[in-house]
C-alpha positions as CSV (number, residue, x, y, z in Angstrom):
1,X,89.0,114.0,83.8
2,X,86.2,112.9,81.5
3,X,83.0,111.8,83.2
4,X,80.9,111.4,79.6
5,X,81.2,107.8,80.2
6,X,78.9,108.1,83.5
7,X,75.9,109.9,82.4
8,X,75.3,107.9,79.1
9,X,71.0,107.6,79.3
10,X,70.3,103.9,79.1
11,X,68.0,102.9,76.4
12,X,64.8,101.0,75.6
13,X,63.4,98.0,74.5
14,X,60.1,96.7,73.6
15,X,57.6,97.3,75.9
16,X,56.6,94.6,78.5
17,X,55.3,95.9,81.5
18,X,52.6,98.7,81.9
19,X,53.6,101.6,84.9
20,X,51.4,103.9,86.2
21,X,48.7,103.7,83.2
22,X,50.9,104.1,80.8
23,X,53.5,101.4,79.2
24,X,57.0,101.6,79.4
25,X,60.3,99.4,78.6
26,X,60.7,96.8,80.7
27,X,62.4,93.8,81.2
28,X,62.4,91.1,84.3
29,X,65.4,90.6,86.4
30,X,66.3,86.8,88.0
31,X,64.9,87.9,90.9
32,X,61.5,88.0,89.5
33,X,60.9,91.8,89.4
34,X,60.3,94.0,86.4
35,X,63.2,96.9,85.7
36,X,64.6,98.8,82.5
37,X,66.6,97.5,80.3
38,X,69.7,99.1,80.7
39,X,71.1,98.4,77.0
40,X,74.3,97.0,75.9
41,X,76.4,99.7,76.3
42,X,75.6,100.6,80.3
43,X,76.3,97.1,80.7
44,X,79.3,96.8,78.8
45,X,80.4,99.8,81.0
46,X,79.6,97.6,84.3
47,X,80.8,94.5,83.3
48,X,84.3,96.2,82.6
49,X,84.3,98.5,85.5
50,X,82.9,95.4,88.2
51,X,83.8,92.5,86.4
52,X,82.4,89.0,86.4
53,X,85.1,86.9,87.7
54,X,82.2,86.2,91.7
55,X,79.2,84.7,91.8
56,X,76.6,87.0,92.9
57,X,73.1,85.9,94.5
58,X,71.1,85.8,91.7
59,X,73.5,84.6,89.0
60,X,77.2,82.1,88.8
61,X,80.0,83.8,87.6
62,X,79.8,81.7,84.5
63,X,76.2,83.1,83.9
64,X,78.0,86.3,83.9
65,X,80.8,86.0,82.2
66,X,78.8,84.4,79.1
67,X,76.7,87.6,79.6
68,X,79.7,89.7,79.3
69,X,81.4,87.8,76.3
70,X,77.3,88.5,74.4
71,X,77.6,91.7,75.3
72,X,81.2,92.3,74.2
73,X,80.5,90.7,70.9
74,X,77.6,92.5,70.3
75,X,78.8,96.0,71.2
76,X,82.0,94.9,68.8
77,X,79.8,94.7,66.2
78,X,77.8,97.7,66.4
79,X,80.3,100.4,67.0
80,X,84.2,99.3,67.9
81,X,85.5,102.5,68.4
82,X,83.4,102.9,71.4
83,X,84.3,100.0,72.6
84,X,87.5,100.8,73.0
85,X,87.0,103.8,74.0
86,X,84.9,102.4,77.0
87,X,87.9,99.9,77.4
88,X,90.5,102.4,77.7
89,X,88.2,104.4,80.5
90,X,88.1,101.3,82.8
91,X,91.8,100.2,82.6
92,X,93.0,103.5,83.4
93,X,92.6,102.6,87.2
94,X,88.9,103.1,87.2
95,X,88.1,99.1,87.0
96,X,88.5,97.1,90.2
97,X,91.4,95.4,88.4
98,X,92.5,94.8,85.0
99,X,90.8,91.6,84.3
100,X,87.6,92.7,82.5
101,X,89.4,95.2,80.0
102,X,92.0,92.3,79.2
103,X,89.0,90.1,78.5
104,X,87.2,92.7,76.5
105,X,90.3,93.1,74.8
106,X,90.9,90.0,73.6
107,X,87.2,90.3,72.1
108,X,87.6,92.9,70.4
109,X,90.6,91.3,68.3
110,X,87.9,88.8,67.4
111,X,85.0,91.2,65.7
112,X,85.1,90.8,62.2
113,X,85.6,94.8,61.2
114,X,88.6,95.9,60.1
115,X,88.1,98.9,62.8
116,X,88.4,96.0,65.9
117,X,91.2,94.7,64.0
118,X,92.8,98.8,64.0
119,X,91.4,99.3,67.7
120,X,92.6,96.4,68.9
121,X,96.4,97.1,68.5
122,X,95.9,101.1,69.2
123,X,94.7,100.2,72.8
124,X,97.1,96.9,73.2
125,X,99.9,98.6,74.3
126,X,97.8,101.2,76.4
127,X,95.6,98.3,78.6
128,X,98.6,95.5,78.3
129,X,101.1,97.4,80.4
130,X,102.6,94.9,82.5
131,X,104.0,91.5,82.4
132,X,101.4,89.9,84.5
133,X,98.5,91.6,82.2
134,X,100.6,90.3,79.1
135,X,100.7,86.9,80.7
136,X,96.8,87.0,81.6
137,X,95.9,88.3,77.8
138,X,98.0,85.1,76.6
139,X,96.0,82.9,78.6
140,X,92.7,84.2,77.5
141,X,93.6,84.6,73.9
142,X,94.9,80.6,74.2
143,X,91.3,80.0,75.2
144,X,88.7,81.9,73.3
145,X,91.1,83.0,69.5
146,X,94.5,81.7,69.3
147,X,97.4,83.1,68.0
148,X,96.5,84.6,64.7
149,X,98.4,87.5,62.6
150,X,97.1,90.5,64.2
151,X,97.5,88.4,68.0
152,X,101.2,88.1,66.7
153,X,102.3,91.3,66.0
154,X,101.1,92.9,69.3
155,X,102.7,90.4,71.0
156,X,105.7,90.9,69.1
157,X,105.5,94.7,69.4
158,X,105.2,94.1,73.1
159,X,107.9,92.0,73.2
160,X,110.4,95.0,71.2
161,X,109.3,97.6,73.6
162,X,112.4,100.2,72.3
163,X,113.1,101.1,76.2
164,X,115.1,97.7,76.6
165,X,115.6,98.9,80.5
166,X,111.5,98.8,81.2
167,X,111.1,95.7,79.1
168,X,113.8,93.9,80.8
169,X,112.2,95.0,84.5
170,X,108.8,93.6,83.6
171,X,110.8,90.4,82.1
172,X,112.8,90.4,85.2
173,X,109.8,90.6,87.6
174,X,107.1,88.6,86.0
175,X,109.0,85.3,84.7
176,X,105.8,83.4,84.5
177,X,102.7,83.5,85.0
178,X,99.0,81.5,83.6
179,X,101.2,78.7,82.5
180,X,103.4,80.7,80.1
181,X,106.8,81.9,80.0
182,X,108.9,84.4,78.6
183,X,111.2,82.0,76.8
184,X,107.5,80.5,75.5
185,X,106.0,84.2,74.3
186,X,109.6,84.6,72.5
187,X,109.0,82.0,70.6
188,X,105.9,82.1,69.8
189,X,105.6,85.9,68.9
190,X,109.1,84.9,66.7
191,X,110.4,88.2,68.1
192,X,113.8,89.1,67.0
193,X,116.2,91.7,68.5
194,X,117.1,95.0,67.2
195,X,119.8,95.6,69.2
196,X,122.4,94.8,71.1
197,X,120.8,95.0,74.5
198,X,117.5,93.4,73.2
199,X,119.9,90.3,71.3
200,X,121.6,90.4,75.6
201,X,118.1,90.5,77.2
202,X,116.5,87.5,74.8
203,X,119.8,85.4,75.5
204,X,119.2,85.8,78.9
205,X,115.3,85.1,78.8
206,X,116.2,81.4,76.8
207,X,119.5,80.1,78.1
208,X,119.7,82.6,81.1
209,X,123.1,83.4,82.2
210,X,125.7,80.4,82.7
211,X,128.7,82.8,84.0
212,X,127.9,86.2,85.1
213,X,129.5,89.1,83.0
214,X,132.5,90.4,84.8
215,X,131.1,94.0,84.6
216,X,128.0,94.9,84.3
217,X,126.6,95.0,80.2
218,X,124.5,97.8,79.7
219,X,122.5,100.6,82.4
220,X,119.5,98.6,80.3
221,X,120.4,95.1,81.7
222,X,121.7,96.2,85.2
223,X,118.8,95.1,87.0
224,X,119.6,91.8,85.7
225,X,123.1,91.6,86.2
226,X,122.2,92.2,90.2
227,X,119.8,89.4,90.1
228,X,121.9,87.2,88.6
229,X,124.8,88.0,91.4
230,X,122.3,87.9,93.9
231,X,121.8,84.1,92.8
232,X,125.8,83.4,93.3
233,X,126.0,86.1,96.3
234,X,122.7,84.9,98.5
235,X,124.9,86.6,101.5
236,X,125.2,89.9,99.6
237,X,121.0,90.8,99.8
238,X,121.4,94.0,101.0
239,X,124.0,95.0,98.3
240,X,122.1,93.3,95.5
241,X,118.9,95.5,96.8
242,X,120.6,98.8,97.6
243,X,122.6,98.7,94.1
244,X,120.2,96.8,91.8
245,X,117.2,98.5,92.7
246,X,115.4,95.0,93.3
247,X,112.2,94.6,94.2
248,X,110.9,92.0,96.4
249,X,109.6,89.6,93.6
250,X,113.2,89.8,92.1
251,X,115.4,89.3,95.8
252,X,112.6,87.1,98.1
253,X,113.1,83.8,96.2
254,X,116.8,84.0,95.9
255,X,117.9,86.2,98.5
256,X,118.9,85.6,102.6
257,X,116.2,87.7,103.7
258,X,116.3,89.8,106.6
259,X,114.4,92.8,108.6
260,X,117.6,94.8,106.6
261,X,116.6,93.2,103.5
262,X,112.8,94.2,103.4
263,X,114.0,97.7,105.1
264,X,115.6,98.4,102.0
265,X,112.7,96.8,99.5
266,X,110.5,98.9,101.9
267,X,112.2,102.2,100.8
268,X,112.0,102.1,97.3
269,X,108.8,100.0,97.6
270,X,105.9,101.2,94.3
271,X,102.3,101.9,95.9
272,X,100.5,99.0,94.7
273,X,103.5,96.7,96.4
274,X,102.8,98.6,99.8
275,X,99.4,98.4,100.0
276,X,99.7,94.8,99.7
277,X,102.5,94.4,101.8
278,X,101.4,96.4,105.0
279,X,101.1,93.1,107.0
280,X,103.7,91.2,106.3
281,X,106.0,94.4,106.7
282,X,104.1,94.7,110.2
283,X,104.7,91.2,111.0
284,X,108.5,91.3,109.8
285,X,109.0,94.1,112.3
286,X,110.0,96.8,109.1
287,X,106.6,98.7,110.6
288,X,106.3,98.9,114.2
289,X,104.4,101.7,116.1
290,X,107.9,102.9,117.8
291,X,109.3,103.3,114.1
292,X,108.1,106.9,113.3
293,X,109.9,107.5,110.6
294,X,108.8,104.4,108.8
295,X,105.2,105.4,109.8
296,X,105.7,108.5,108.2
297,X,107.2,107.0,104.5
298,X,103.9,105.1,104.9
299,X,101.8,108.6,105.6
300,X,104.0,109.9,102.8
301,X,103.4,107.7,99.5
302,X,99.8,107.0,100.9
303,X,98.1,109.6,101.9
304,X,99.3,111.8,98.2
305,X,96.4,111.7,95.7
306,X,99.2,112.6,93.0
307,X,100.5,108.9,93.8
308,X,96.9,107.4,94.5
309,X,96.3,108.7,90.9
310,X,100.0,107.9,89.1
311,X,99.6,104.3,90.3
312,X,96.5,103.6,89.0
313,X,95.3,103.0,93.0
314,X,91.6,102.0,92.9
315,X,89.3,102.9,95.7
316,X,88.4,99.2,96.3
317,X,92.4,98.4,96.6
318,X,92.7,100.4,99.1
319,X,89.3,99.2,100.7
320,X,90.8,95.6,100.6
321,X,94.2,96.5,101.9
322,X,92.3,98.6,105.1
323,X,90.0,95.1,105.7
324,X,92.9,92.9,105.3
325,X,95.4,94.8,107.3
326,X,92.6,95.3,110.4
327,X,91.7,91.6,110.0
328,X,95.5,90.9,111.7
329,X,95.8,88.4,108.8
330,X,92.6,86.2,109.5
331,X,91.6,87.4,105.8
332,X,93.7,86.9,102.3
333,X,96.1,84.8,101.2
334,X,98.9,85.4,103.7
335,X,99.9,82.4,106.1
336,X,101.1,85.7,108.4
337,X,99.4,87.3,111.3
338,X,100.4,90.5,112.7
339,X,98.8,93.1,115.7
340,X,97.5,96.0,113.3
341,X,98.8,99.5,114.4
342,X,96.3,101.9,114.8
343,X,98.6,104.7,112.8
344,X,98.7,102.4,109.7
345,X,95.0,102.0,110.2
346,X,94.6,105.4,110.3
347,X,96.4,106.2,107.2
348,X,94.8,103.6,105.2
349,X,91.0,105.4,106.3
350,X,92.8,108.6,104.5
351,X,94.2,107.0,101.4
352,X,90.3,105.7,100.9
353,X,89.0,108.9,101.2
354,X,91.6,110.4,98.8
355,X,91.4,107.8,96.4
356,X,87.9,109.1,94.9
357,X,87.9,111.8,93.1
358,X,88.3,115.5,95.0
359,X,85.0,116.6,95.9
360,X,84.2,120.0,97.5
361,X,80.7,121.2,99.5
362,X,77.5,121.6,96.8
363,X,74.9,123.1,99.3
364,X,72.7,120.4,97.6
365,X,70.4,117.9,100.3
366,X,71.3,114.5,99.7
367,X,69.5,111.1,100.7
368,X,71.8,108.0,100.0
369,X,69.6,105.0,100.2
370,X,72.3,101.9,100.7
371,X,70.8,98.5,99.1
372,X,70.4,96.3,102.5
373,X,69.5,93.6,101.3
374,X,70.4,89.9,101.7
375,X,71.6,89.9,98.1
376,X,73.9,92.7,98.7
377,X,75.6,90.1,101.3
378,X,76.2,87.7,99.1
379,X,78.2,89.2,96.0
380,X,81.8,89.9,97.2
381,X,84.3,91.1,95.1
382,X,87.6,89.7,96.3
383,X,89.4,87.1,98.2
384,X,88.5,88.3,101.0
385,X,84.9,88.4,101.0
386,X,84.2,92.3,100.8
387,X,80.5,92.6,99.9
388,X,78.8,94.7,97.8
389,X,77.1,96.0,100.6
390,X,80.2,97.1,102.5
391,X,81.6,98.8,99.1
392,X,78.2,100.7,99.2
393,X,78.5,102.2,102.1
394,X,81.8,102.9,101.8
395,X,80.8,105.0,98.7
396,X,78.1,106.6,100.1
397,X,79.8,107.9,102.7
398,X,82.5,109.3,100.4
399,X,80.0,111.1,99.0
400,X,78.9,112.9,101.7
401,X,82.2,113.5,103.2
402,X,82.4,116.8,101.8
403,X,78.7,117.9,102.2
404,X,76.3,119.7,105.1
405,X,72.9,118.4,103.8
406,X,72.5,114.7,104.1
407,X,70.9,111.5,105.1
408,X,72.3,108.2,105.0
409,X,70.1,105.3,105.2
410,X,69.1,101.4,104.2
411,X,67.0,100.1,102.3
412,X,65.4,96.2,102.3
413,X,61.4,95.8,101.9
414,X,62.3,99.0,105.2
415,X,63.9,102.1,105.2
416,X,66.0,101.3,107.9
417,X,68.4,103.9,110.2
418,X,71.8,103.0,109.6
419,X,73.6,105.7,112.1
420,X,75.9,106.7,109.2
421,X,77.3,110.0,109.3
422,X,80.0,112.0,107.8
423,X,82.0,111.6,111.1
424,X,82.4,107.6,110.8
425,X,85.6,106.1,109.9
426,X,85.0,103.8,105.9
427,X,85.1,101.0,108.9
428,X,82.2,101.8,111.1
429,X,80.4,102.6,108.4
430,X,80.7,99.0,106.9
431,X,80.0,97.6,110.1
432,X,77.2,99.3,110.5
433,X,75.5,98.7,106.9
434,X,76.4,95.0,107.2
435,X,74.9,94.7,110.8
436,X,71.5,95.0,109.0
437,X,72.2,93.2,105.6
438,X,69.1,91.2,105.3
439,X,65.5,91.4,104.0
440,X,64.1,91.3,100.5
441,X,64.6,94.3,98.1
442,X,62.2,97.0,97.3
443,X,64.1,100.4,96.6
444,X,60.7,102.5,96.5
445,X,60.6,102.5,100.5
446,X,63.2,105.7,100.1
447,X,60.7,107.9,98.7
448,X,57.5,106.1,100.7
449,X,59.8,107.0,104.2
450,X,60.5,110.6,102.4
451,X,57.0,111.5,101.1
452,X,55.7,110.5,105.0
453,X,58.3,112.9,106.3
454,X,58.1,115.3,104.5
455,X,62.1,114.8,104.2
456,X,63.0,117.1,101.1
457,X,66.1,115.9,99.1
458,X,67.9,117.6,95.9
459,X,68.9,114.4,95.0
460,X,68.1,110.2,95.9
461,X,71.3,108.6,95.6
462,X,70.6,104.8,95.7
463,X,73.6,102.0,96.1
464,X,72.0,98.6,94.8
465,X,72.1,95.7,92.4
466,X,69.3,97.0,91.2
467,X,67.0,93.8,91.6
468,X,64.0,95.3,93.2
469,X,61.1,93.1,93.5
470,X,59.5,93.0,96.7
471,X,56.8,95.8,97.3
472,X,53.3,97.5,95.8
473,X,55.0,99.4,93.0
474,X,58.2,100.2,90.9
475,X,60.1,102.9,92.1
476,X,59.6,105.5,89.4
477,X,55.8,105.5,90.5
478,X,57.4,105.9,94.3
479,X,59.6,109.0,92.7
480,X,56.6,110.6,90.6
481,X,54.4,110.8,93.8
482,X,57.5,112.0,95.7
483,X,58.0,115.3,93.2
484,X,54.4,115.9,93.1
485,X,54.0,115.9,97.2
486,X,57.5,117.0,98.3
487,X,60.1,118.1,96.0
488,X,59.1,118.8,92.1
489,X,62.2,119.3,91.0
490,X,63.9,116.4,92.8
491,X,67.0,114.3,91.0
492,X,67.1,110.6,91.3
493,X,70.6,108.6,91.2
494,X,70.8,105.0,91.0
495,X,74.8,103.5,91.2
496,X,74.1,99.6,89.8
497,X,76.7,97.8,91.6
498,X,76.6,94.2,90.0
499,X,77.1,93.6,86.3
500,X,73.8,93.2,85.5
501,X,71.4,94.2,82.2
502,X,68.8,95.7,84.9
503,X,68.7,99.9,85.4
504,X,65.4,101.4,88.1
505,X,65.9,104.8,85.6
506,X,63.0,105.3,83.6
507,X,64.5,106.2,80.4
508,X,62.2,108.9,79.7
509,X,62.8,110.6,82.7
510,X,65.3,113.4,82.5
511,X,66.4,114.0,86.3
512,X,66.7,110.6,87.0
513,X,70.3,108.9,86.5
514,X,72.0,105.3,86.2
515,X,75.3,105.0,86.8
516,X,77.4,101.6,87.2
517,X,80.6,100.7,89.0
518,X,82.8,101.5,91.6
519,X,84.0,104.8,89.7
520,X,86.6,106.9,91.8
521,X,84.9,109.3,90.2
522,X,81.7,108.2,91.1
523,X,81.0,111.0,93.9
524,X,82.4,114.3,92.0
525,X,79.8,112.7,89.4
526,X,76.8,112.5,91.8
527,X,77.4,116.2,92.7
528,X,77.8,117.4,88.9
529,X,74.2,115.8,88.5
530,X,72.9,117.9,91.7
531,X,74.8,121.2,90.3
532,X,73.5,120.9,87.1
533,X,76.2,120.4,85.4
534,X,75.0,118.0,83.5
């Protein structure tokens, strides 16, 4: 794996605050307080790796979304190939989901270069690789361009994916979504078949199927053929499952459905689908703690980084899945409740830890300073209200899973003891981080509680937003005094985990790091900068 796109230096603008006697890039932040400006490109690389689709304490989600869409534009215009090389890096599973690279991709059909124009339909097929992210790139497209020539031939060359058997799955499982249908993008991308099973497959997307063929057509179109029996054969869910390979988006809605029915969905079930479906399957009976073997299919496609990886699993998924399923159903979108069992639990704290990159031991002495703050309270990044501070302490402690040397603590306008260690579950640890999310924000208490300690660190790793105004001073001054009392050769680490324009790095500062995003890779990152290897 790559990791160029995390140690980019952010650059400057013209100087508007003085620091420490001498003057320095600056900008000021909605809280109030003065930070670097982190440049266009560090927050393209946020905004596509966070996204901009919550509100977060200092700004609406339309205020950042119009941000993104500037910022978009602007990197669009200045160098397109990196822009979709930057796109490419955060669809690839690294992005909490898919939405901001769609978004971003839709821009970049709109720059004005020739080279958007190429890079645009060089990625498409690459970030659109689903029906429902084909859907969700119509909608957005409908809203900000419309349907121009180089919009119609993606769609079109989406539409005449060659492997008629993987088209007609994502056909058969996403019928509609975002107020479009297949029948609609058809006709609008004027696709035509090739073949025979594509002419079969388009038939079936317009007029659908009025008698069912007496044997099945192709091996391309089987999945289709089962559905379509299913419909007549609602009795005959199991056989449609077993022998069409159904998933539970194809058989729920038409099927009679049964602990037998989901048993057999539950076997052949993808990753994503599981995660997801862990309560209901609890509630259904399918998981039960006297069903070992079932626990164990769990253990199995879960707890396998191969998997994690191949299915694009994102920490944060997995974080939301591990929330939700302890929550019994009280959080989400499911009208089910269910007793969690602890081995499902259990599993679910492994798959977290697996799902960031593999780290191993540096020797290096670490001191994570989680952002505390009331602000880090506020900014959730799903539907079921998991804050920024909980996702930072969930990294944090990721990061130090692996290492000897370490202090984890929180910061507000105090440097508070959080009783983190290496030995709590992702769950404590979130518990404990949000038990003391309040205050005001001032990031240079870390070094102020180090330098008065005499607490000597490799490297400061600090989880924030990065809107640190309270306090006497900024916290480069707080890091210069540190390395000239404590450790000279001290590294500094800031993880910016809102899609903000803000960075604490001083730019001219060479052991001191901003990073954005909840990258899986983000800890194997943080111990290449205290290896040197970067």
């Amino acid at each position: 794996m790559s990791y160029k796109f995390l140690f980019q230096k952010p650059k400057g603008t013209p100087q508007t605050q003085a620091i420490a006697g001498r003057e320095a890039e600056m900008i000021q932040g909605r809280s109030g307080g003065f930070a670097f400006d982190a440049g266009i490109w560090r927050m393209l690389r946020r905004c596509l790796l966070i996204g901009t689709a919550q509100s977060t304490y200092y700004a609406g989600k339309h205020e950042l979304s119009a941000d993104f869409i500037d910022t978009v534009q602007k990197c669009v215009a200045e160098d397109a190939d990196r822009v979709a090389s930057e796109i490419l890096y955060a669809s690839d599973g690294r992005a909490v989901n898919n939405s901001a690279p769609i978004l971003a991709l839709v821009l970049l059909s709109m720059g004005d270069s020739q080279a958007a124009k190429r890079n645009f339909m060089e990625i498409f097929p690459q970030v659109v690789r689903t029906g429902s992210h084909f859907y969700e790139w119509m909608n957005y497209t409908k809203s900000m361009r419309g349907f121009g020539k180089v919009i119609r031939e993606s769609g079109k060359a989406w539409l005449s994916n060659p492997d008629t058997k993987a088209l007609a799955y994502q056909l058969l499982k996403y019928q509609q979504r975002q107020g479009f249908s297949h029948r609609d993008a058809l006709r609008l991308f004027h696709v035509k078949p090739e073949t025979d099973d594509q002419q079969a497959l388009y038939q079936w997307v317009v007029k659908g199927w009025d008698e069912l063929p007496s044997q099945i057509p192709s091996d391309a179109l089987a999945q289709i053929w089962w559905y379509e029996w299913l419909k007549r054969n609602p009795d005959k869910t199991h056989e449609a499952i077993a022998k069409g390979k159904l998933t539970h988006e194809m058989a729920a809605p038409i099927g009679q459905m049964d602990v037998r029915a989901w048993q057999l969905l539950f076997n052949e079930m993808p990753i994503g689908a599981l995660l997801r479906n862990l309560g209901s399957l609890t509630e259904l009976g399918v998981l039960t703690a006297k069903n070992k073997d079932n626990l164990k299919h769990v253990a199995n496609v879960l707890n396998n980084r191969d998997r994690l990886k191949k299915g694009r699993i994102h920490p944060i998924d997995v974080l939301k899945a591990l929330k939700t399923y302890q929550s019994g159903g009280a959080l989400g979108r499911s009208q089910k409740t269910w007793q969690p069992i602890p081995r499902i639990v259990d599993i679910l704290e492994t798959a977290l830890e697996m799902s960031f990159d593999a780290i191993a031991p540096t020797g290096a002495t670490f001191l994570h300073a989680i952002d505390v703050s009331g602000s880090m309270a506020y900014y959730t990044v799903s539907s079921i209200g998991l804050t920024c501070c909980e996702i930072a302490a969930t990294m944090a402690l990721a990061t130090v899973k692996a290492e000897t040397n370490y202090a984890i603590r929180g910061f507000a306008t105090d440097f508070r003891d959080l009783g983190i260690t290496k030995k709590d579950s992702f769950t404590s640890a979130m518990q404990k981080a949000s038990s003391q999310n309040f205050g005001g924000t001032d990031a240079s208490v870390a070094y102020d509680w180090a330098i008065k300690n005499k607490f000597y660190a490799d490297v400061f790793c600090f989880w924030t937003d990065s809107e640190s105004w309270a306090g006497r001073r900024h916290p480069s001054e707080a890091l210069a005094e540190y390395r000239r009392k404590v450790n000279a050769n001290a590294k500094a680490i800031y993880v910016t985990l809102a899609p903000y324009k803000l960075s604490l790095v001083d730019p001219k500062d060479p052991n001191s790091w901003d990073m954005g995003g909840f990258d899986p890779a983000m800890p194997r990152a943080i111990q290449m900068v205290a290896m040197g290897e970067v």
